[in-house]
DOMITOR-583966 format. One line per field, with one value per residue (C-alpha): residue number from 1; residue in three letters; x, y, z. Coordinates in nm, 4 decimals, padded with zeros to 6 digits. Layout:
// residues N
i	[NUM_...];
aa	[ala_...];
c1	[X_...];
c2	[Y_...];
c3	[Z_...];
***
This chain:
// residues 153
i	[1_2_3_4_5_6_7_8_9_10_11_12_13_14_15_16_17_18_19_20_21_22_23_24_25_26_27_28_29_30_31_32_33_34_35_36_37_38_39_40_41_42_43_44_45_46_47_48_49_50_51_52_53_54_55_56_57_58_59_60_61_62_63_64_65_66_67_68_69_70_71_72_73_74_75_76_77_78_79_80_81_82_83_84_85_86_87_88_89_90_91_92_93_94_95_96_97_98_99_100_101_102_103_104_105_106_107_108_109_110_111_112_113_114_115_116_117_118_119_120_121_122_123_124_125_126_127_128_129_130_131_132_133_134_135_136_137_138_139_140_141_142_143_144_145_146_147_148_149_150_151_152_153];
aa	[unk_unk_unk_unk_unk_unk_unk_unk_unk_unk_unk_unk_unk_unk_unk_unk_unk_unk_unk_unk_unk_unk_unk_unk_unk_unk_unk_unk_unk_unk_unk_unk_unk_unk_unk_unk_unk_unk_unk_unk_unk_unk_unk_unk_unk_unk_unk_unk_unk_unk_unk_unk_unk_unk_unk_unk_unk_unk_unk_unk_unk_unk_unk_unk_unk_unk_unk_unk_unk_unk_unk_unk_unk_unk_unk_unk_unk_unk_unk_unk_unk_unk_unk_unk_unk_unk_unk_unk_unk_unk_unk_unk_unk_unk_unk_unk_unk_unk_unk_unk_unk_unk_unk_unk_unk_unk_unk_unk_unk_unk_unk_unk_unk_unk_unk_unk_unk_unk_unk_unk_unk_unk_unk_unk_unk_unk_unk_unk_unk_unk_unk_unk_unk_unk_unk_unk_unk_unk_unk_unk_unk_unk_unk_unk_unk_unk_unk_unk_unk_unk_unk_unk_unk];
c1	[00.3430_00.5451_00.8924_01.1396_01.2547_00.8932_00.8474_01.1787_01.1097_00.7541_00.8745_01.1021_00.8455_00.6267_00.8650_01.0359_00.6906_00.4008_00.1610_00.2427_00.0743_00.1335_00.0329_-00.0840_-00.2673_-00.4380_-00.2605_-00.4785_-00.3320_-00.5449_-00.7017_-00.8532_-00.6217_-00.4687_-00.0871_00.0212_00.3468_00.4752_00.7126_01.0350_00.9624_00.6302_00.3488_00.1026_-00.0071_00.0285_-00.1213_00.1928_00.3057_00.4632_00.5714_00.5256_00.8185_00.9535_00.9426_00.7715_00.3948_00.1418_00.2055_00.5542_00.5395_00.3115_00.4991_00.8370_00.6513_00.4806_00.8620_01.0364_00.7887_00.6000_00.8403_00.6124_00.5753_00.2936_00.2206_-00.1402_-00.3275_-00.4113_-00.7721_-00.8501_-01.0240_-00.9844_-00.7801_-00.8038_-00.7104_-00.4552_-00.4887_-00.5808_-00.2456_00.0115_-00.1542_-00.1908_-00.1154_-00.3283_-00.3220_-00.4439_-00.5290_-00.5729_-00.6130_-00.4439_-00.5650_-00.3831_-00.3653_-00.1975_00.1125_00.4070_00.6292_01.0078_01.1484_01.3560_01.2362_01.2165_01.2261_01.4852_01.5944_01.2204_00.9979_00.9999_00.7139_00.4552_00.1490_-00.1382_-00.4568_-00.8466_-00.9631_-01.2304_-01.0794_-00.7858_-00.5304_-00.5921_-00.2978_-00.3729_-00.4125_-00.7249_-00.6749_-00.6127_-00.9087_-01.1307_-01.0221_-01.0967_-01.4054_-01.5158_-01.3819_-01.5137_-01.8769_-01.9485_-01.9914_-01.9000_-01.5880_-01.5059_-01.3155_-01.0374_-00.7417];
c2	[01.3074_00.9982_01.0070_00.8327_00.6062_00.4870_00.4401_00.1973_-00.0173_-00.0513_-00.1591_-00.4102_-00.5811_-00.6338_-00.7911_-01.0128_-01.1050_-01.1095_-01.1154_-00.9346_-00.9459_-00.6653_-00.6176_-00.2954_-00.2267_00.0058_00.0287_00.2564_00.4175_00.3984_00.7284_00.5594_00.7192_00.5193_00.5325_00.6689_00.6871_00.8920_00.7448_00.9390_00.8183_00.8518_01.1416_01.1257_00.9405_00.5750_00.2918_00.1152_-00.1988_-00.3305_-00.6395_-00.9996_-01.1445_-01.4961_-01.7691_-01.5129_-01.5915_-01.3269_-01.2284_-01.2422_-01.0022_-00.7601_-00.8058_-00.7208_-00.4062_-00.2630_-00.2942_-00.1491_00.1571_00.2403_00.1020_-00.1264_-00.4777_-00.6946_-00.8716_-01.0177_-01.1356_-00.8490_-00.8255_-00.9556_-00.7034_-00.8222_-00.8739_-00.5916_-00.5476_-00.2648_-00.2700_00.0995_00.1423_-00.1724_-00.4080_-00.7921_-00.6184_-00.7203_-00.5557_-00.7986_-00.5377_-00.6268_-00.3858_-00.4158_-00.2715_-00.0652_-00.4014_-00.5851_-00.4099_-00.2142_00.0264_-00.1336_00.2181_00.2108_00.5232_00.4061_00.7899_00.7710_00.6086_00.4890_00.6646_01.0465_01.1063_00.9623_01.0597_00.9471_01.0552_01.0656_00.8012_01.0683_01.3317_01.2080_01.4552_01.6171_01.4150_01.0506_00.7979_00.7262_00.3678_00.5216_00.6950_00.4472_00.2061_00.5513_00.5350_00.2169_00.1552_00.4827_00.5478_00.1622_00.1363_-00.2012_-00.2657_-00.1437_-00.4633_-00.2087_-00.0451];
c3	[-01.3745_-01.3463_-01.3526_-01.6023_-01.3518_-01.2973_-01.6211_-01.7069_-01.3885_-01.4834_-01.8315_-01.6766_-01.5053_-01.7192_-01.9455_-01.6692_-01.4738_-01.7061_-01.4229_-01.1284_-00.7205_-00.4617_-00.1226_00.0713_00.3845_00.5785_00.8627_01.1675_01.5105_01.8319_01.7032_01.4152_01.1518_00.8839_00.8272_00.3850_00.2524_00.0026_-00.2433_-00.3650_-00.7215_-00.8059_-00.7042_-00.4467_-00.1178_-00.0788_00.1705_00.2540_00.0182_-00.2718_-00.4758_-00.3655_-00.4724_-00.6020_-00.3099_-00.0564_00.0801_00.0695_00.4617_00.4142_00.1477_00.3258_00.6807_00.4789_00.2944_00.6122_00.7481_00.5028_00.3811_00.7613_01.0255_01.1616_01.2305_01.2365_01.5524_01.4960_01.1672_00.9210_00.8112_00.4195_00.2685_-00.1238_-00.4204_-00.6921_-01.0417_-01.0683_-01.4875_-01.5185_-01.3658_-01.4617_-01.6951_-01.5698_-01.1848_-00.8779_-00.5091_-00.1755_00.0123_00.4631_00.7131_00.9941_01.3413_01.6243_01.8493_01.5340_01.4780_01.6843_01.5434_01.4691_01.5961_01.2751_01.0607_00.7056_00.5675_00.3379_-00.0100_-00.1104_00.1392_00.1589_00.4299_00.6789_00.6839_00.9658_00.8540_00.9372_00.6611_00.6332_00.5580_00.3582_00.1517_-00.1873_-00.2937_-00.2095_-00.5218_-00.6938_-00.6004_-00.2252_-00.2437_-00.3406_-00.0330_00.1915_00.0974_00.1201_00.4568_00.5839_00.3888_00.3356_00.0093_-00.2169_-00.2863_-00.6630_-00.8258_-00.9842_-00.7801];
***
């Protein structure tokens, strides 16, 4: 169920930014596992992202997200995996999705629980939690089974 607060800033975007881009990316430990958030506004388990905003590059956007939401900081080139339409969720919405390997990033030591982000999760992308996103989900399984990336969130 989302919130009322989700609902108004949703609303405002899509009056103040017709089309809107966001990053994410699956961020994986030297065990393999990938890094989720969960969000203190909306339900469920999140890879780690958000908004690219006005005047900000793609990797800005995503090195500012992973920041802000994981506490870590990239240090080597993410991977591309692909742009997907988010419309079943925000109409006119698109997610570049990267991963970005254990050798690629550090941790800034800063822990971002807090205001936005109300838990860390590392998990096998195998085995993921009954909680994560459909959109989440999908990405799981594609990196872990192989299968074609589905052009939709």
């Amino acid at each position: 169920m989302i919130d009322l607060r989700t609902h108004l800033f949703r609303a405002w975007f899509r009056l103040s930014r017709p089309m809107t881009l966001g990053v994410r990316a699956a961020v994986k430990n030297a065990d393999g596992e990938v890094l989720l958030v969960r969000h203190t506004y909306v339900k469920g388990l999140y890879f780690p992202g958000g908004g690219v905003e006005h005047g900000e590059t793609v990797m800005v956007s995503l090195g500012r997200e992973l920041e802000e939401e994981a506490g870590v900081k990239l240090t080597g080139a993410p991977d591309w995996v692909g742009i997907f339409s988010n419309h079943r969720v925000m109409r006119n919405d698109h997610v570049c999705f990267y991963s970005v390997e254990a050798s690629n990033w550090e941790s800034t030591g800063i822990d971002p629980v807090g205001r936005e982000i109300s838990e860390i999760v590392w998990c096998d992308p195998s085995q993921p939690p009954e909680d994560v996103t459909p959109g989440t989900r999908r990405r799981l399984r594609e990196m872990t089974e192989g299968l074609a990336p589905d052009a939709y969130w």
